[in-house]
C-alpha positions in Angstrom: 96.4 76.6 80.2 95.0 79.2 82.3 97.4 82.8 82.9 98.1 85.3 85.0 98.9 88.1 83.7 100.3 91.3 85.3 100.2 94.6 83.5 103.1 96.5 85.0 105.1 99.6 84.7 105.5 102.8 86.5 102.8 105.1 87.5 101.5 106.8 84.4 102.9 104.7 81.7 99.1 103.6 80.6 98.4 100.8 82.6 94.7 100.9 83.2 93.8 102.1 79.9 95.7 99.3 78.2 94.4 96.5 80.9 90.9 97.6 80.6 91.1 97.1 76.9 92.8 94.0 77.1 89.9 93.1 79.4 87.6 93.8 76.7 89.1 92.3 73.9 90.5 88.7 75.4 87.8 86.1 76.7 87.6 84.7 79.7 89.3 87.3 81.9 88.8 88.2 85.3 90.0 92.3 85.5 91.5 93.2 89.2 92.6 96.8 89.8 95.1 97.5 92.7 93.8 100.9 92.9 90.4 99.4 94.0 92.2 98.8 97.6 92.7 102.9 97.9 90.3 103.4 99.8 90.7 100.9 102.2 94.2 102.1 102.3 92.9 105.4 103.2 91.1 104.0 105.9 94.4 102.9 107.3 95.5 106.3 107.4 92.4 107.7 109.5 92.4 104.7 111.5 96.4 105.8 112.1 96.1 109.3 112.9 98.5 109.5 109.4 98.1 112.2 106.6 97.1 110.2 103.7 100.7 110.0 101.5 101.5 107.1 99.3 105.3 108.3 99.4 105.6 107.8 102.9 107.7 106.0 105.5 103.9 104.9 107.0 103.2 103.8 104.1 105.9 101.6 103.1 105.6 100.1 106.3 102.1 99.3 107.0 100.1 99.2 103.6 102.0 98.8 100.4 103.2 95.1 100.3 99.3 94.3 102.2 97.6 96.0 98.5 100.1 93.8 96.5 99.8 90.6 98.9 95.4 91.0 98.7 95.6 91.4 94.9 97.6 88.2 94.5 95.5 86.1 96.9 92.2 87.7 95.3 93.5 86.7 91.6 94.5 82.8 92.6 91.1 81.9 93.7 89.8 84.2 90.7 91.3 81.5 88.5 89.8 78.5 89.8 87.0 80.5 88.0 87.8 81.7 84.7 90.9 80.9 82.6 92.6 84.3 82.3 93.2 87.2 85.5 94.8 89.9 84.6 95.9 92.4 87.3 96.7 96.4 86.6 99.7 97.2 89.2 102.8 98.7 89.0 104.3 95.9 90.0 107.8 97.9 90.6 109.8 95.9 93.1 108.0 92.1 92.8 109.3 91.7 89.1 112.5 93.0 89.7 112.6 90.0 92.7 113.2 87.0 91.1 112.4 84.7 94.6 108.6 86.5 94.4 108.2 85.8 91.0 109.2 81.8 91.2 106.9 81.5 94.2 104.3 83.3 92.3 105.2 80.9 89.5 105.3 77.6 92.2 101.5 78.9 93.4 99.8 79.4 89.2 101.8 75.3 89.0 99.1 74.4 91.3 96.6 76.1 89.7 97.7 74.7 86.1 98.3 78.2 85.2 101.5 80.5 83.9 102.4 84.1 84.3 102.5 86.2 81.9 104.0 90.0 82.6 103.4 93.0 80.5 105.6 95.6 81.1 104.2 98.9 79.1 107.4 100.8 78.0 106.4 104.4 77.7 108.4 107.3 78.1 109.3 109.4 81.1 108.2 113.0 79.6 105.2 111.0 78.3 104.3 110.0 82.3 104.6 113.0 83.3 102.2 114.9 80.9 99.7 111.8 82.2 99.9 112.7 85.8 100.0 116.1 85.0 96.5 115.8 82.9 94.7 112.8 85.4 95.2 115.0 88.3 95.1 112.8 91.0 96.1 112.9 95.0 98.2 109.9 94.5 100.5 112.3 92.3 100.8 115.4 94.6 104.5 114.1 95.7 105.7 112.8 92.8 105.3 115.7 90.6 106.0 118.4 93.7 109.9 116.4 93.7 109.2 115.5 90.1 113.5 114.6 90.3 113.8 112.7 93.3 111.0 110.7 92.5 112.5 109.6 89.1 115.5 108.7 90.4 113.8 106.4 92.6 111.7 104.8 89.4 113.2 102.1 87.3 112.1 102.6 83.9 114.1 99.6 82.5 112.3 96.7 80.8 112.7 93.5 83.2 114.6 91.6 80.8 115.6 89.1 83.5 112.1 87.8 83.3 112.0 86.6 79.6 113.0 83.1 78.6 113.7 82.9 74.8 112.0 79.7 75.0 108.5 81.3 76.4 106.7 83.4 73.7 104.3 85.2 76.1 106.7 85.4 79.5 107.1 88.8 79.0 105.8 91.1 76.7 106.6 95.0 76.2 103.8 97.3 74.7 105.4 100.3 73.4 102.8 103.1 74.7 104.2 106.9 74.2 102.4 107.5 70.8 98.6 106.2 69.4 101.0 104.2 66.8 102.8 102.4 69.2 99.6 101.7 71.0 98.0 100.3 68.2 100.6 98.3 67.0 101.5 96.7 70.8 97.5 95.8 71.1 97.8 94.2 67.9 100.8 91.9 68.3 99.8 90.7 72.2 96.5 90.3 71.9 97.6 88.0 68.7 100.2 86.4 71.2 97.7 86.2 74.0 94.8 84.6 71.8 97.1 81.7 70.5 
């Protein structure tokens, strides 16, 4: 059966690391990147008259569901090509939504394929010395109110997701140390390969 899968988490847990080398290491896979919208999304902003902020009211508004709605639609016609797509997003909100993720679910049906969410567990300090070292635009706010932005993230595993029944419906990769890393590659790629 073909998959979906969604590497999720909040910004700087270690997403794009980890989906690039699942990438690599599963066959078959299609690799999508959110981020790869930016710049179109930029282009919104110009186009706007708007100061480029991905914390913004303008933002929330007229872009961020748009990245997340292009993504989706780009992977379900990936997989009438290749038996795995596996798509590096946050993610924040639609998992938490159980009504998105059954009608993501009813759309992969048609497709003959399942979804499979990896949320990578990794801890806030830890995020923070990421953004701090990757330097990027897309950060400025979030470490300028460093508290009001982590009030607003939900660090919490999705646990509302997993059905005991489904081996791979969700999977957590511990990421705040090289041993966790190793050890989470290990055990999904195992999961994933089966």
């Amino acid at each position: 059966m073909k998959r979906l899968i969604l590497v999720t988490s909040p910004p700087a847990c270690g997403k794009t690391y980890i989906s690039k080398q699942l990438s690599k290491t599963l066959k078959h896979v299609v690799y999508l990147d959110k981020d790869s919208l930016i710049g179109l999304s930029k282009q919104i902003f110009r186009v706007a008259g708007e100061p480029y902020d991905r914390s913004s009211d303008f933002f929330e508004a007229n872009i961020r569901d748009y990245e997340y709605e292009v993504i989706v639609t780009m992977a379900l016609e990936a997989l009438d090509y290749d038996d795995i797509v596996l798509i590096n997003a946050p993610f924040t909100r639609e998992i938490r939504d159980m009504n998105y993720i059954n009608e993501l679910k009813s759309k992969l049906k048609e497709k003959n394929a399942r979804l499979v969410v990896i949320w990578v567990d990794t801890s806030i300090e830890v995020c923070r010395q990421r953004m701090i070292t990757r330097n990027s635009d897309r950060d400025t706010w979030k470490l300028a109110h460093w508290e009001e932005y982590i009030a607003e993230c939900n660090f919490n595993i999705p646990t509302t997701l997993d059905d005991p029944k489904v081996i791979d419906d969700l999977l957590i990769f511990k990421n705040s140390s090289d041993d966790e890393y190793q050890e989470s590659m290990e055990r999904i790629v195992t999961i994933l390969e089966t």
